[in-house]
N, CA, C and O atoms as CSV, one atom per row, in Angstrom:
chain,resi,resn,atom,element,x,y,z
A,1,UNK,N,N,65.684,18.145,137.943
A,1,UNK,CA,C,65.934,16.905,137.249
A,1,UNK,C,C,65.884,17.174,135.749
A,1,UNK,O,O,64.989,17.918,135.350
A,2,UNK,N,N,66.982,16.509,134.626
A,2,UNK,CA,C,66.969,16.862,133.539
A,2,UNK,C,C,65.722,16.317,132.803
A,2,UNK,O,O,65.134,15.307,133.191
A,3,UNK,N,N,65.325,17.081,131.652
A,3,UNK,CA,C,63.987,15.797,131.162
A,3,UNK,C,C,64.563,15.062,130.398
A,3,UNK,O,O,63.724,14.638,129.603
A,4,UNK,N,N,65.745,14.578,130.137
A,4,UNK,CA,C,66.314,12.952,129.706
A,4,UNK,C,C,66.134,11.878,130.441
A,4,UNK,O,O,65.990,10.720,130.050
A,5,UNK,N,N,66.151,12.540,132.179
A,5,UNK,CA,C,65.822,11.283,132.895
A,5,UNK,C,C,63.939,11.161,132.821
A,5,UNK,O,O,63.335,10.101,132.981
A,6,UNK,N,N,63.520,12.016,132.646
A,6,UNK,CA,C,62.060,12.062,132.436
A,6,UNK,C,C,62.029,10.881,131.068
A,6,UNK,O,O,61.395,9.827,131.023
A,7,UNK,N,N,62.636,11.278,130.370
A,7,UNK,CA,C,62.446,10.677,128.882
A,7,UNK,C,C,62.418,8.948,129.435
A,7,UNK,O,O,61.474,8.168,129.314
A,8,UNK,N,N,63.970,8.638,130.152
A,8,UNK,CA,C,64.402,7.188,129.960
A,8,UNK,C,C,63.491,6.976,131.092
A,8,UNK,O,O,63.359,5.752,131.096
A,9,UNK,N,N,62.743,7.476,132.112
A,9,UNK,CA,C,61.917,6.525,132.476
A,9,UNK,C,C,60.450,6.101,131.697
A,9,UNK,O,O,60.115,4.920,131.607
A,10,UNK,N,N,59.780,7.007,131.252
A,10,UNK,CA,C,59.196,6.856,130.356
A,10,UNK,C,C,59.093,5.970,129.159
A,10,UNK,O,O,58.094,5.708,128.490
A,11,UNK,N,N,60.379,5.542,129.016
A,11,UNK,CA,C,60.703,4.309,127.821
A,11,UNK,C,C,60.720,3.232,128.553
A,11,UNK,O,O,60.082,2.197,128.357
A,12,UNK,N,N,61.641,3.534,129.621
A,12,UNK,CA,C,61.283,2.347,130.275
A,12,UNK,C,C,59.880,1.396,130.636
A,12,UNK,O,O,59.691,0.188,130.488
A,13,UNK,N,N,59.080,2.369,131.119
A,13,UNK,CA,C,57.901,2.056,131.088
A,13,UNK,C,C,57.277,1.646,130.266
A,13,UNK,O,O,56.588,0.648,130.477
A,14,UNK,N,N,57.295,2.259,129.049
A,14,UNK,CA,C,56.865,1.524,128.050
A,14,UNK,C,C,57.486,-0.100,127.200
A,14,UNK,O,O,57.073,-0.915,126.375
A,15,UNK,N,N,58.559,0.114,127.946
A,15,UNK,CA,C,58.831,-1.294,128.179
A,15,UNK,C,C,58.643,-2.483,128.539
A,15,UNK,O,O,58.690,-3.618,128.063
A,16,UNK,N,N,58.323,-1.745,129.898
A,16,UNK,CA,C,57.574,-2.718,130.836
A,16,UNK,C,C,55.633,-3.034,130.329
A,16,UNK,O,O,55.002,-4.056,130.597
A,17,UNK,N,N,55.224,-2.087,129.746
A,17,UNK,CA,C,53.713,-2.348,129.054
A,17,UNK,C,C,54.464,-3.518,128.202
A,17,UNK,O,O,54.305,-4.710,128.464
A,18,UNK,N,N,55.229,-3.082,127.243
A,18,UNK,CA,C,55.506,-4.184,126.002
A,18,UNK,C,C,55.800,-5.507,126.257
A,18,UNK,O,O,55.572,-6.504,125.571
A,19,UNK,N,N,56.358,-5.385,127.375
A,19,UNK,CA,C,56.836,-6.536,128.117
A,19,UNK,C,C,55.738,-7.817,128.626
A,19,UNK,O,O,55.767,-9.043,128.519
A,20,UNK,N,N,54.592,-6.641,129.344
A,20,UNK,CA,C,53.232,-7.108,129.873
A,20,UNK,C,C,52.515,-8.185,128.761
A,20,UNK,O,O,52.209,-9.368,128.909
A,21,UNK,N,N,52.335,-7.031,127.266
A,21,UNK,CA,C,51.396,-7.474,126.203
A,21,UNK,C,C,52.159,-8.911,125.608
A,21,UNK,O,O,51.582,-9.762,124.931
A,22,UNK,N,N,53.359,-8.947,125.966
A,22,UNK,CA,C,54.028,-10.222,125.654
A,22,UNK,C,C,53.711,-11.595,126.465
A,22,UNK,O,O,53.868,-12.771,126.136
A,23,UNK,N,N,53.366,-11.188,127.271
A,23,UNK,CA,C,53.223,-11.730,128.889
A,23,UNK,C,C,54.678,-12.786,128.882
A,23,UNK,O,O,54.843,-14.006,128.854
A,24,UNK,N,N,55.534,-11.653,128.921
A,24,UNK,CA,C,57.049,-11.746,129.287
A,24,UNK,C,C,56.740,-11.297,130.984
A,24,UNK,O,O,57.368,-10.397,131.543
A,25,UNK,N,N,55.961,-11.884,131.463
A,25,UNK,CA,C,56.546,-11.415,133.045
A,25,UNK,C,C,57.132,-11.306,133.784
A,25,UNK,O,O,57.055,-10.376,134.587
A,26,UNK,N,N,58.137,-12.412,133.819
A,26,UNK,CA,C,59.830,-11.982,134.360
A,26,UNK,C,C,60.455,-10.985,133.678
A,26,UNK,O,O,60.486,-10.101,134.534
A,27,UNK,N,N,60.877,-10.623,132.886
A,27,UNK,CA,C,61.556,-9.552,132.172
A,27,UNK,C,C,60.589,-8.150,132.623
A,27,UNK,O,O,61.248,-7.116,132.726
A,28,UNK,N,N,59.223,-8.042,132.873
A,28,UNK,CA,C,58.365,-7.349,132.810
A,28,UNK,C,C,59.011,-6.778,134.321
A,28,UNK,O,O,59.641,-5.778,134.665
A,29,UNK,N,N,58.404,-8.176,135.104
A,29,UNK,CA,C,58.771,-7.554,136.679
A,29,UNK,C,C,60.107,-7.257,136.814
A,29,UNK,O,O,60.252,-6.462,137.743
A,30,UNK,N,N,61.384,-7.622,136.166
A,30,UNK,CA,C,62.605,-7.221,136.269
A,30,UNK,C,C,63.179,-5.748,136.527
A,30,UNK,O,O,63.806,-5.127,137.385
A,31,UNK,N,N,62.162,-5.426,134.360
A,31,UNK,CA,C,62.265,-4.191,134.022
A,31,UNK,C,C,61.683,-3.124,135.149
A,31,UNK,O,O,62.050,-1.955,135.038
A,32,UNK,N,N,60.807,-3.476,136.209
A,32,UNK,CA,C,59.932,-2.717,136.578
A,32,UNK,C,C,60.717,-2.395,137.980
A,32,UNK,O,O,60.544,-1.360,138.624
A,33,UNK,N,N,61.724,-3.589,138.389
A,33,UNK,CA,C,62.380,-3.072,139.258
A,33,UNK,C,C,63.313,-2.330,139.240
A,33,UNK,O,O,63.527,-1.555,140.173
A,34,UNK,N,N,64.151,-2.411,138.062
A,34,UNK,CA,C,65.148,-1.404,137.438
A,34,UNK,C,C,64.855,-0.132,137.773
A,34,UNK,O,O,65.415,0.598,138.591
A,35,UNK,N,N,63.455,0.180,136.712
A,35,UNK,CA,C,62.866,1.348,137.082
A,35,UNK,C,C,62.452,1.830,138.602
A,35,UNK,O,O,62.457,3.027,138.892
A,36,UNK,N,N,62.206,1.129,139.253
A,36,UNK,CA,C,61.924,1.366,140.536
A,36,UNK,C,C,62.703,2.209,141.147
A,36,UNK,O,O,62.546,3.334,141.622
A,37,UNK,N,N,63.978,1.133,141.014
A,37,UNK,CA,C,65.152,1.935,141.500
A,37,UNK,C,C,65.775,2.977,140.749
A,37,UNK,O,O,66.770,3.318,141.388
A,38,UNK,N,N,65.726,3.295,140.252
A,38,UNK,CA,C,65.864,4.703,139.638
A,38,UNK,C,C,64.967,6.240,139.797
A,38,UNK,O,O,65.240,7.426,139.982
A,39,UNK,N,N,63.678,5.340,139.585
A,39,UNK,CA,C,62.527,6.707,140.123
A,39,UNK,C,C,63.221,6.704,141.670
A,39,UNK,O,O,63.950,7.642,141.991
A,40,UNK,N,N,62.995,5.784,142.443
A,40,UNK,CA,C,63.788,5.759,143.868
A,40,UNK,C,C,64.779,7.046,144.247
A,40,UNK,O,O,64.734,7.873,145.158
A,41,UNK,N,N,65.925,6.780,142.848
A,41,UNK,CA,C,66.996,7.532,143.316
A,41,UNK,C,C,66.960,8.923,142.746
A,41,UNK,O,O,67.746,9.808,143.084
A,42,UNK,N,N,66.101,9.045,141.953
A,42,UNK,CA,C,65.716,10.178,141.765
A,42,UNK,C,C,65.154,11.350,142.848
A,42,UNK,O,O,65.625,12.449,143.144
A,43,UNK,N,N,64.022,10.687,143.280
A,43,UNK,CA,C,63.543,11.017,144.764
A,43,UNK,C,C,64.223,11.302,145.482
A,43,UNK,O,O,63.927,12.332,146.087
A,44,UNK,N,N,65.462,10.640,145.852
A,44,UNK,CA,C,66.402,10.841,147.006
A,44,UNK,C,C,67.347,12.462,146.139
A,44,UNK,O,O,68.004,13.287,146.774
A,45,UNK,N,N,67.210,12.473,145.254
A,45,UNK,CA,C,68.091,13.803,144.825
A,45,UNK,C,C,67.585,14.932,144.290
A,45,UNK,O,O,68.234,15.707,143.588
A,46,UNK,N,N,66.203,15.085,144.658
A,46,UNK,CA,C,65.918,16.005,143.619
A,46,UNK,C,C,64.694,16.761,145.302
A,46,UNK,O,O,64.326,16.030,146.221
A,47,UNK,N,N,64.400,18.086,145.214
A,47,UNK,CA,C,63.467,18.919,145.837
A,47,UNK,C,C,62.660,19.530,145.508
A,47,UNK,O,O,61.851,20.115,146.229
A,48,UNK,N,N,62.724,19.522,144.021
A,48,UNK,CA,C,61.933,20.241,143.164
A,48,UNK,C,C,60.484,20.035,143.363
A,48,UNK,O,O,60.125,18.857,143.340
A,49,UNK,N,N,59.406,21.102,143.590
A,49,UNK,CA,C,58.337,20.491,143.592
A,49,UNK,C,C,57.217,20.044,142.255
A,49,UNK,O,O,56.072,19.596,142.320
A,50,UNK,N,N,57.936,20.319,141.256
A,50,UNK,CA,C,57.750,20.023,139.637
A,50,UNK,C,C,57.772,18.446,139.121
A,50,UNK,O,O,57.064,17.687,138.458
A,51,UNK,N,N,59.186,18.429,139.933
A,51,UNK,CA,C,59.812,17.091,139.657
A,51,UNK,C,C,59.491,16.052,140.773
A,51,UNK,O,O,59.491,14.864,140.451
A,52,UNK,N,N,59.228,16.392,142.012
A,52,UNK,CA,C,58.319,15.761,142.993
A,52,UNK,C,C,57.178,14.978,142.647
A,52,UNK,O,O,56.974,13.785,142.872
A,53,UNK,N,N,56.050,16.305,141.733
A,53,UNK,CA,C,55.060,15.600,141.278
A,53,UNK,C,C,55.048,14.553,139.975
A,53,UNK,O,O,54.425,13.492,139.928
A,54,UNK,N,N,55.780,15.044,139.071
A,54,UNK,CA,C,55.999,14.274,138.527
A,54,UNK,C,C,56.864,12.944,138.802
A,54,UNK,O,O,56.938,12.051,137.959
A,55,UNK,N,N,57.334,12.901,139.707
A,55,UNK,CA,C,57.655,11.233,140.488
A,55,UNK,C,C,56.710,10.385,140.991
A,55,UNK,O,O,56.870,9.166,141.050
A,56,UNK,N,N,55.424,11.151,141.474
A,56,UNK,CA,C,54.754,10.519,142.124
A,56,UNK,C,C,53.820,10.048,141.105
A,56,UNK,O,O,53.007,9.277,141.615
A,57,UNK,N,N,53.599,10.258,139.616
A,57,UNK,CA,C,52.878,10.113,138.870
A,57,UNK,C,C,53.261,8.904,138.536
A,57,UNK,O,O,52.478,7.968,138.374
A,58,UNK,N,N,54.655,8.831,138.395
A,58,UNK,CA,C,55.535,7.631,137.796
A,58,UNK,C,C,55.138,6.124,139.012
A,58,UNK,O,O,54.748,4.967,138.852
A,59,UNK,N,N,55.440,6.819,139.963
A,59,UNK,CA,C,55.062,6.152,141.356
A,59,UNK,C,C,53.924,5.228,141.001
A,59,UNK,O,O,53.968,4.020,140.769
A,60,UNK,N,N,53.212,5.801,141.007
A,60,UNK,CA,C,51.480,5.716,140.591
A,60,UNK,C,C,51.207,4.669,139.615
A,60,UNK,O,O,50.504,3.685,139.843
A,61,UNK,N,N,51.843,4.951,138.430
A,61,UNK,CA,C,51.703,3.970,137.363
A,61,UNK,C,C,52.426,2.913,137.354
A,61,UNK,O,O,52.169,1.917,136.677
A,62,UNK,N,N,53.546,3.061,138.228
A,62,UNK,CA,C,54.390,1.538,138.381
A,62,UNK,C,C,53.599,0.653,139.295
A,62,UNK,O,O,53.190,-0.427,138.868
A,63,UNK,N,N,53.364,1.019,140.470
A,63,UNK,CA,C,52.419,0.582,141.105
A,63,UNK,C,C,51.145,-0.475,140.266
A,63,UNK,O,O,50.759,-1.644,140.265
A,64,UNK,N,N,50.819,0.973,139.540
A,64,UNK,CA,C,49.441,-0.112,138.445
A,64,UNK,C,C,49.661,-1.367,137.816
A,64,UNK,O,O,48.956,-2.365,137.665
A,65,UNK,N,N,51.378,-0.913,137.328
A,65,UNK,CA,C,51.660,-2.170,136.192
A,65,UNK,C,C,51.988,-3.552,137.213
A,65,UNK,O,O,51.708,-4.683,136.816
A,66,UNK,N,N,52.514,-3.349,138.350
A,66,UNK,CA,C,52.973,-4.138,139.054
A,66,UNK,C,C,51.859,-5.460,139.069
A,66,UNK,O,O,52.067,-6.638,138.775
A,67,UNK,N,N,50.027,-4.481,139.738
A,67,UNK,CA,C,49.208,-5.340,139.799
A,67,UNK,C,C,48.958,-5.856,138.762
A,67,UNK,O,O,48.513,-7.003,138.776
A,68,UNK,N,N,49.189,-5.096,137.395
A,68,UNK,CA,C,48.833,-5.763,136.285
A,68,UNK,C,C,49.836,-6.981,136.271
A,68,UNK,O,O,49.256,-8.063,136.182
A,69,UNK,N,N,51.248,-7.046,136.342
A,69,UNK,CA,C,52.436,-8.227,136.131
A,69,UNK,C,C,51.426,-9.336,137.152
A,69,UNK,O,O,50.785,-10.254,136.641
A,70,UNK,N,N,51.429,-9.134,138.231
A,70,UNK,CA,C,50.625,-9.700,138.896
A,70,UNK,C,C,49.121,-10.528,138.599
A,70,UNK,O,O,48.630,-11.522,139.133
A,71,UNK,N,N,48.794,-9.913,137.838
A,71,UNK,CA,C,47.205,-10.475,137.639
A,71,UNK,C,C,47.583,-11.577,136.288
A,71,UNK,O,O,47.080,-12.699,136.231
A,72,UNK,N,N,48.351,-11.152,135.454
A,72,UNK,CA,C,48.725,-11.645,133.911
A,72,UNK,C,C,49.412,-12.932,134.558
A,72,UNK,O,O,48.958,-14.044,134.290
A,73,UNK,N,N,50.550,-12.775,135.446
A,73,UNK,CA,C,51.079,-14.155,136.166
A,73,UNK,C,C,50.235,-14.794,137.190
A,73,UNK,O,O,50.472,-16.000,137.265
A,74,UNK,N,N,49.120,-14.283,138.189
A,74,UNK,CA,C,47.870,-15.301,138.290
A,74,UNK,C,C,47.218,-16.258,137.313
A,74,UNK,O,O,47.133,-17.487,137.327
A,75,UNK,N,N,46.463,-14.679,135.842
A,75,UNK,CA,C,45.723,-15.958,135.381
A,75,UNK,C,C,46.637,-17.262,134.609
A,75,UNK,O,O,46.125,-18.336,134.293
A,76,UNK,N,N,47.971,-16.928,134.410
A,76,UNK,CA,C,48.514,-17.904,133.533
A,76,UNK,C,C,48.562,-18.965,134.956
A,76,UNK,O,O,47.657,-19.799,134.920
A,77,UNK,N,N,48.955,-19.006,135.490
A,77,UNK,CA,C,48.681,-20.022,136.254
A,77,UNK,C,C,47.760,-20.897,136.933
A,77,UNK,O,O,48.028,-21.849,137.666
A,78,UNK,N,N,46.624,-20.440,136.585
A,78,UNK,CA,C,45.251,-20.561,136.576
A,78,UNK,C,C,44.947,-21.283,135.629
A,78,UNK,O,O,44.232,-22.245,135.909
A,79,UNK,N,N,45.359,-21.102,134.208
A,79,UNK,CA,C,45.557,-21.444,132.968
A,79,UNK,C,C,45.941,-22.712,133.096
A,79,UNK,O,O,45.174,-23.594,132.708
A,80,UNK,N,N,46.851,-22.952,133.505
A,80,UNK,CA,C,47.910,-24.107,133.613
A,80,UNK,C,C,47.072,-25.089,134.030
A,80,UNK,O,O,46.676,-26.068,133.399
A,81,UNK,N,N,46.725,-24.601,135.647
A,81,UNK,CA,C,46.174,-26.000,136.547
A,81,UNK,C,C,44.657,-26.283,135.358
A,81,UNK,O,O,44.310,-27.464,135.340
A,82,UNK,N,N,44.012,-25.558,134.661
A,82,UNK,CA,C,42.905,-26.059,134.288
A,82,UNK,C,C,43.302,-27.701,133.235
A,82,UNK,O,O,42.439,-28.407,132.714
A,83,UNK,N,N,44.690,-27.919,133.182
A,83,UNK,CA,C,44.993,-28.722,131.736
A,83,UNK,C,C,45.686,-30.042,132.942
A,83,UNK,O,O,46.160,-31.090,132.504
C-alpha cells in the first residue's frame, strides 16, 4: 500500500477528531464512514503484513472515535431533555 493512502487516511481522521471537538456529529459520523470504507477497501487489496498491521491500528482508532461520536451525541441529548 502506498503511504499517500496512509497519509489521506490519517487526515481524514483527523478530521473526524475536528469534527468531534466541534460537536459536528453528523459530518463527524459521516466522515467516519467514508473512512471506513476505504480502510475497508484497503483490506480487501492489500497482504502485506506491514500494511495489515497498520490497518488494524486505524481499525482500532475508528472504532474509539465512533464511541466517542456516540457519547458527544448522548450527552447533547441529555442536555436537551434537562431544559
Amino acid at each position: 500500500m502506498e503511504k499517500s493512502q496512509f497519509e489521506d487516511l490519517k487526515n481524514g481522521v483527523q478530521e473526524i477528531i475536528d469534527l468531534i471537538v466541534a460537536k459536528d456529529t453528523k459530518s463527524a459520523n459521516n466522515k467516519l464512514l467514508e473512512i471506513s470504507e476505504k480502510l475497508d477497501d484497503f483490506l480487501d487489496h492489500t497482504d502485506e503484513d506491514d500494511d495489515l498491521i497498520e490497518i488494524s491500528k486505524y481499525q482500532v482508532l475508528l472504532n474509539q472515535l465512533h464511541q466517542k461520536i456516540n457519547s458527544v451525541t448522548d450527552d447533547a441529548i441529555e442536555s436537551e431533555d434537562q431544559f
